[in-house]
Structure formats: C-alpha cells, structure tokens
Wavefront OBJ file of the C-alpha trace (Angstrom):
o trace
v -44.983 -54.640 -27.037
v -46.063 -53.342 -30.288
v -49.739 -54.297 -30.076
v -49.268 -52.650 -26.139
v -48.504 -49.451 -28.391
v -50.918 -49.626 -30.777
v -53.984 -50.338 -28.011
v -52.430 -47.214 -26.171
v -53.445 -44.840 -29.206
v -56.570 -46.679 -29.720
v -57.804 -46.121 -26.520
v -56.424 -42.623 -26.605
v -58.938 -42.002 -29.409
v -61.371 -43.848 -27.646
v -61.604 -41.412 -24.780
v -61.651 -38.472 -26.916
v -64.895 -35.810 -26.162
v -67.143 -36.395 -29.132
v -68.499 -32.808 -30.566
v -71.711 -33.908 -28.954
v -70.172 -34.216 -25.171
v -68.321 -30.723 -25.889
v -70.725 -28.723 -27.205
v -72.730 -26.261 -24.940
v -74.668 -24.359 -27.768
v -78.561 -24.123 -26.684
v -79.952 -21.638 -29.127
v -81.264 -22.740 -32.542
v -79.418 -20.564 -35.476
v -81.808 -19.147 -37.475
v -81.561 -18.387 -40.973
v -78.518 -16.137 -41.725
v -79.934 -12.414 -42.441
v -77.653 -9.716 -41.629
v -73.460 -10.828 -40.982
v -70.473 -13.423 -40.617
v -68.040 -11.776 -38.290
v -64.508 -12.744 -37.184
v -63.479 -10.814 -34.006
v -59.926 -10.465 -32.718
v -59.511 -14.596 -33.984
v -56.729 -16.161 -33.305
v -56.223 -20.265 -33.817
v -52.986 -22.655 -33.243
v -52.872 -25.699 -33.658
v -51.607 -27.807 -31.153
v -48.397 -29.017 -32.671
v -47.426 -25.787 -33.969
v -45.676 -22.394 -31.936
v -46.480 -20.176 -34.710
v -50.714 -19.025 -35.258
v -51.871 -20.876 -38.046
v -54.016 -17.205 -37.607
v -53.555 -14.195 -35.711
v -55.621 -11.227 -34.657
v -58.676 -11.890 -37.854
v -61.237 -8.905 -37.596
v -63.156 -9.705 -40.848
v -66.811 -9.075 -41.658
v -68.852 -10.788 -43.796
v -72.142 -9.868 -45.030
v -75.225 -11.710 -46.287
v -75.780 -11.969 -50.080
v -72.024 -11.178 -50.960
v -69.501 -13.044 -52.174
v -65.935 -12.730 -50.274
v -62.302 -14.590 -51.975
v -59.518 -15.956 -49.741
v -56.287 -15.635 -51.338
v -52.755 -16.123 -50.392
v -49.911 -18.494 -50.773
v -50.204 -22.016 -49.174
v -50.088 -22.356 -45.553
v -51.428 -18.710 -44.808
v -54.412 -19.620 -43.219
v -57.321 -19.551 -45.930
v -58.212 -23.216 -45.472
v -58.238 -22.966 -41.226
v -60.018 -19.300 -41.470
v -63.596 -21.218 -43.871
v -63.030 -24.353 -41.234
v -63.374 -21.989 -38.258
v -67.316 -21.429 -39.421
v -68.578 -24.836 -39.010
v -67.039 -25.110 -35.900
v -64.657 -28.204 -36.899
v -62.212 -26.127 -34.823
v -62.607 -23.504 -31.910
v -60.373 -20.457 -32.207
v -57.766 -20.314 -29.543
v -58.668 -16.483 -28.935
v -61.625 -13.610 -30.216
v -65.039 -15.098 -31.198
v -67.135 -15.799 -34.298
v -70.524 -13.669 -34.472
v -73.729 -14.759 -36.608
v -75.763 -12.416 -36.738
v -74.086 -10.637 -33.841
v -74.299 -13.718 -31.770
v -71.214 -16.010 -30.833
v -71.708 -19.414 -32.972
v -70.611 -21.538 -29.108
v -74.526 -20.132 -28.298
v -75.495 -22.238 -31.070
v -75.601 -25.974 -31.905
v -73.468 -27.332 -34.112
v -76.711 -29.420 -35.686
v -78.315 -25.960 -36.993
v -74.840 -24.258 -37.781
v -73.773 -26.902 -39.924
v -77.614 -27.585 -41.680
v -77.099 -23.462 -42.777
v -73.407 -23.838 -44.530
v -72.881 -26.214 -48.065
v -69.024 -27.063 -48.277
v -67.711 -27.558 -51.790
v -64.175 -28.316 -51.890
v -61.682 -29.928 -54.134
v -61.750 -33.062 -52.412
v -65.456 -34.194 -53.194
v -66.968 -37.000 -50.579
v -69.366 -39.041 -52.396
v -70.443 -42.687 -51.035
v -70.325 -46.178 -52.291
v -74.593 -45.793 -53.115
v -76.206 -44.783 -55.929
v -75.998 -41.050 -57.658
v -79.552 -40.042 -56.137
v -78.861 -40.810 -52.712
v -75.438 -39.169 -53.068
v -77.492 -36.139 -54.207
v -79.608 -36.421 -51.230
v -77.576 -36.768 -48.849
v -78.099 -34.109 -45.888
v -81.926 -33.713 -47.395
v -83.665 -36.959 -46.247
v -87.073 -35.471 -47.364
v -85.951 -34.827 -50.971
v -88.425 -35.909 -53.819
v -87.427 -37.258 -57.248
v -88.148 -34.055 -58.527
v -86.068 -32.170 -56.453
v -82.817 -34.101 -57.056
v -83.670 -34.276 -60.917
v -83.883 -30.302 -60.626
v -80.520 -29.518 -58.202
v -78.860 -32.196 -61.019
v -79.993 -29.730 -63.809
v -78.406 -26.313 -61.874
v -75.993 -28.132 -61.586
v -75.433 -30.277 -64.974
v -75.366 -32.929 -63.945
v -78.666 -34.239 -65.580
v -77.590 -34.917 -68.813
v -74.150 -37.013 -67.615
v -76.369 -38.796 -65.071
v -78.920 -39.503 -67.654
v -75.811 -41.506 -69.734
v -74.863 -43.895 -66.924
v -76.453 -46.963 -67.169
v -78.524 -47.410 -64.719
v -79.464 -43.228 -64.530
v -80.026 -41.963 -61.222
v -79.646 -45.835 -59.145
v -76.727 -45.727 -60.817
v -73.913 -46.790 -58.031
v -70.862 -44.391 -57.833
v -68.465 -46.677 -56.500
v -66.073 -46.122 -53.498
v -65.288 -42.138 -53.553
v -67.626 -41.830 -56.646
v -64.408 -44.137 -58.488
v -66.599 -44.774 -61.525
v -67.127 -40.937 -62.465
v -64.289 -38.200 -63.559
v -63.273 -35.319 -61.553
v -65.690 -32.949 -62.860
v -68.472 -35.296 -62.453
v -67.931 -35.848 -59.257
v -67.824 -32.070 -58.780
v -71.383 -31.436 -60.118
v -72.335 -33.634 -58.112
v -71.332 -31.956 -54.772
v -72.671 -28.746 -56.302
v -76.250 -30.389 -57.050
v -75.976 -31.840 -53.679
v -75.291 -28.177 -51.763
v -78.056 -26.837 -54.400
v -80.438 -29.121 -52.995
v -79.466 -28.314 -49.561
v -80.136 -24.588 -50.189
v -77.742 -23.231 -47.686
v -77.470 -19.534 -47.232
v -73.736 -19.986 -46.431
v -71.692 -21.489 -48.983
v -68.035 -22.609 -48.385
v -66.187 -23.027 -51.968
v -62.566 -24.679 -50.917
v -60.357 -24.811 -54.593
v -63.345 -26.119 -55.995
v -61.953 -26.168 -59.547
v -58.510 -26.282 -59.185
v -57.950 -30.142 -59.974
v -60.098 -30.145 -63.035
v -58.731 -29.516 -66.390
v -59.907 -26.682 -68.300
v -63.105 -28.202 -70.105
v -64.485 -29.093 -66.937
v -63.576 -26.333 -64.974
v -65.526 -24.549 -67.451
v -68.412 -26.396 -67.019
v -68.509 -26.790 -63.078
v -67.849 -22.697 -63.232
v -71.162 -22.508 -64.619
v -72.790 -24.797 -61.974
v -70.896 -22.627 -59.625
v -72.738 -19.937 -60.658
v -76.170 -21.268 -60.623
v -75.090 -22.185 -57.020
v -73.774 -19.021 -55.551
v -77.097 -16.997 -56.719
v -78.695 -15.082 -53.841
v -76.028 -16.948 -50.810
v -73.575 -15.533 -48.633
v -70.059 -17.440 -50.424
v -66.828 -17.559 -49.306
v -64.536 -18.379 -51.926
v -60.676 -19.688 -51.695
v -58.919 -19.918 -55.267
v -55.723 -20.361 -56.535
v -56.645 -19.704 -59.853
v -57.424 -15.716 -59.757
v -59.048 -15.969 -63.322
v -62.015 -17.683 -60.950
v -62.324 -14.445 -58.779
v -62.517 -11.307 -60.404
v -66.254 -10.849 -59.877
v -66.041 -11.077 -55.931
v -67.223 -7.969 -54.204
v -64.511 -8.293 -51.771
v -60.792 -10.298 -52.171
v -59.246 -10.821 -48.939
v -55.379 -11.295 -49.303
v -54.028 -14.103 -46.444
v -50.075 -13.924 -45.249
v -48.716 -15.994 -42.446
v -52.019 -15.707 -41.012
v -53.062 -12.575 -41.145
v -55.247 -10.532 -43.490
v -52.599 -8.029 -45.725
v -54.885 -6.412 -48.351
v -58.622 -6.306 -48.863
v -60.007 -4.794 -51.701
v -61.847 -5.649 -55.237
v -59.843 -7.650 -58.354
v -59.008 -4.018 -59.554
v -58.415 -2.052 -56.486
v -55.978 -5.030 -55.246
v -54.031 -4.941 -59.312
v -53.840 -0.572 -59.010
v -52.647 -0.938 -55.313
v -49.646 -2.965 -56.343
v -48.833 -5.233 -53.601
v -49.093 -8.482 -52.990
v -52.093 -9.547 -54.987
v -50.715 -7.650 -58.235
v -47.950 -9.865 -57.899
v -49.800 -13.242 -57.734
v -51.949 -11.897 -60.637
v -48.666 -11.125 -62.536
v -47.201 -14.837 -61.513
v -50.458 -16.888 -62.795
v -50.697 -14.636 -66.082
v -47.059 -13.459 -67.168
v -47.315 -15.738 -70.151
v -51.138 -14.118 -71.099
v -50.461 -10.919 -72.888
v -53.399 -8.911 -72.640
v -53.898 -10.668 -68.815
l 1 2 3 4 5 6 7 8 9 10 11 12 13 14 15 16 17 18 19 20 21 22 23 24 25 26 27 28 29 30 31 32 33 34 35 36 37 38 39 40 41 42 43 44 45 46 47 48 49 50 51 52 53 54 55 56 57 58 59 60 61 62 63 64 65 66 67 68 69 70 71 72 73 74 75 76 77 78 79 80 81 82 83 84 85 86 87 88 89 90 91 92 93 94 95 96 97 98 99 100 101 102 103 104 105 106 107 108 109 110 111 112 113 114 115 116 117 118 119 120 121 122 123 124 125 126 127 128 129 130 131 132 133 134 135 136 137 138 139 140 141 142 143 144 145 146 147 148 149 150 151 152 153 154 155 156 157 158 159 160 161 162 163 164 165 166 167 168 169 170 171 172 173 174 175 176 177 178 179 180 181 182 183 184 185 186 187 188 189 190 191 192 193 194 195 196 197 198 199 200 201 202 203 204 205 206 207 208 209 210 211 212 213 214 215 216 217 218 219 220 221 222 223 224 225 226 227 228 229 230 231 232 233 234 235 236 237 238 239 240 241 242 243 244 245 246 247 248 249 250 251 252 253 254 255 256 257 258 259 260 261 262 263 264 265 266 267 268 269 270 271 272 273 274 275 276 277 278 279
C-alpha cells in the first residue's frame, strides 16, 4: 500500500505537460528596447482562495531601475517570477515591447533576463564553467573579465586550483558572498538587458554585502533591473520604488517622495532605521 501511494504521485508527475508541450510562443523576442508592462495581472495559486496578486497595471521601462518592496507574502517574489514565464497569470497579460510574452518562446524570453537571487545555484564543476554557464561560446577571456566586474578575480585567483577550481555541491567550498559574485559574473557574462535582483544581499553580512553591492553596480549599468530588497539602505537610488500589500501595488514613488508622503514605506524606513539617528 504505501509504495501503491508513492507510484501514484510519481506517475502524477510523470504525466505532467513539460513547458515545452505547453508552450505556443512562435515569435523570437528581440532585444528589449522600449517597455515591461503588467496589464490588469492577476495570479493564484492553486492551493490558495486569496490572489497571491490582484489587478497589477505596472510599467516598466528600458534602462531604469524599478524596487519591489513590501512585507513578506505581498507578492514581490510571484510579480519578478511572472516575467520568465515560470508561472502564467490567472488574468491580464504581460507586454514586451507591447507584445504579450505567450507570442514568444520561452527559449528567447529567458536568454534576455539574468536572475540573481539570494539563493545562488552553482554546480558541482569547476568555477569557470559555473561562470559559463548559459554562454557555451564564452572564451577564457571573457569569464576572466565578467569575474573582474564582478570581483571575483582576485578570490578565484586564491583557490587552489584558480579557475578549474571545483565548487563543490551548491558551490559548498566557497562563502556566501563568494558564491554571490559568482552569480553576478555569471549574469555579467550573459549580458542580459533584463535583470531580476531577488534579496540579493540580504543573507550576507555587512563586509560582503558591501562588496557584492559594488558588483551589483557594475552589473546593473545600462539594463532594465528590477530590484526586491528588504534592506531599504540598498534602494534609495531606484528611479521608481513600488510598494507591494496583499498583492497589490499601494504606493509608487522615489526613496524621498515615498519618506515625505508618509505611508507605508515611511514606516518600513522608520522600522529598519529607528536605532540610526541621522537615518
């Protein structure tokens, strides 16, 4: 009886549509130019009655650099996850460049977005071809040069066997930050106009958060970037902060239009820095 149960979920997994059988996008995206747009989107997940979100009309455009804020569970993590199509929205449709991403494949979506998120995915090969990955073609010089933007190089350089140097299940032989430069070196080298940054700092302790800031930077030049943060201090400079609440988008604004306005970003700001006091 209990392997009868456990073969019942296996082959319920087994006759799962792959992404593959599903999709029905024809049309090759080309590079972003012009806009990101949310229309009328509205996703649940399937064991949940309440929308993880509900009614998003956002628009993003190309070159600037939008925040996601909000307590957890308001929807910032399913709102970046609805633009590389690892979920469909229940209602409303998601425009590239004024055309709904379902025209596209999912091959040429995905090749134009670079995800960096807190949890980092690195393989059980060596620290070049976890560099690579995603950019078969890469040279040498390439991956020496996305290691630099994002310092990496010098680290890299210490390990003992440099660049064939292998990482170890999860990238177990390097620390938290390390293995954060390395996911930024590897989106660097992907060069994608759209760049996903998912609490990309917020499990590093302050020395390397300082450091993988910088690589940040060197990342987010001249890309459209959609940034979620818990730590506000990492945000100020973002031409637009969206404000997420059960799902739905409460405030918009920049770091000083949100603080004046006095609502619920002002008091987020006021809970991460009441102990600061010239915050």
């Amino acid at each position: 009886q209990q392997a009868l149960a456990a073969a019942e979920r296996v082959f319920g997994v087994l006759d799962l549509k792959t992404e593959q059988e599903a999709e029905k996008g024809r049309l090759e995206l080309p590079r972003i130019a012009q806009s990101v747009t949310f229309d009328d989107v509205t996703f649940h997940y399937e064991s949940q009655s309440v929308p993880a979100l509900k009614d998003i009309n956002l628009t993003i455009r190309a070159g600037e650099m939008v925040a996601l804020v909000g307590s957890s569970g308001s929807g910032k993590t399913t709102l970046v996850n609805l633009m590389p199509r690892f979920y469909e929205p229940t209602a409303g449709r998601i425009l590239i460049d004024g055309i709904d991403i379902q025209s596209y494949t999912l091959r040429s979506i995905r090749s134009q977005i670079g995800m960096v998120s807190q949890d980092v995915v690195l393989f059980d090969d060596s620290v070049r071809n976890n560099i690579a990955f995603g950019r078969e073609d890469a040279t040498d010089e390439e991956i020496v040069q996305a290691a630099r933007l994002a310092y990496a190089h010098d680290f890299v350089e210490r390990l003992p066997e440099g660049y064939r140097t292998v990482v170890g299940e999860k990238g177990v032989k390097l620390s938290g930050g390390e293995r954060q430069r390395l996911a930024i070196a590897r989106a660097i080298l992907r060069d994608p106009p759209l760049l996903i940054l998912d609490e990309a700092t917020s499990a590093l302790d302050t020395e390397s958060e300082r450091v993988v800031q910088l690589a940040l930077t060197n990342l987010m030049k001249n890309r459209t970037t959609v940034v979620i943060a818990h730590r506000l201090s990492t945000i100020q400079q973002a031409d637009r902060i969206m404000v997420l609440a059960r799902g739905s988008i409460v405030e918009v604004g920049t770091h000083d239009e949100l603080l004046r306005r006095g609502g619920q970003y002002q008091r987020l700001h006021a809970m991460q820095f009441q102990d600061i006091p010239d915050a």
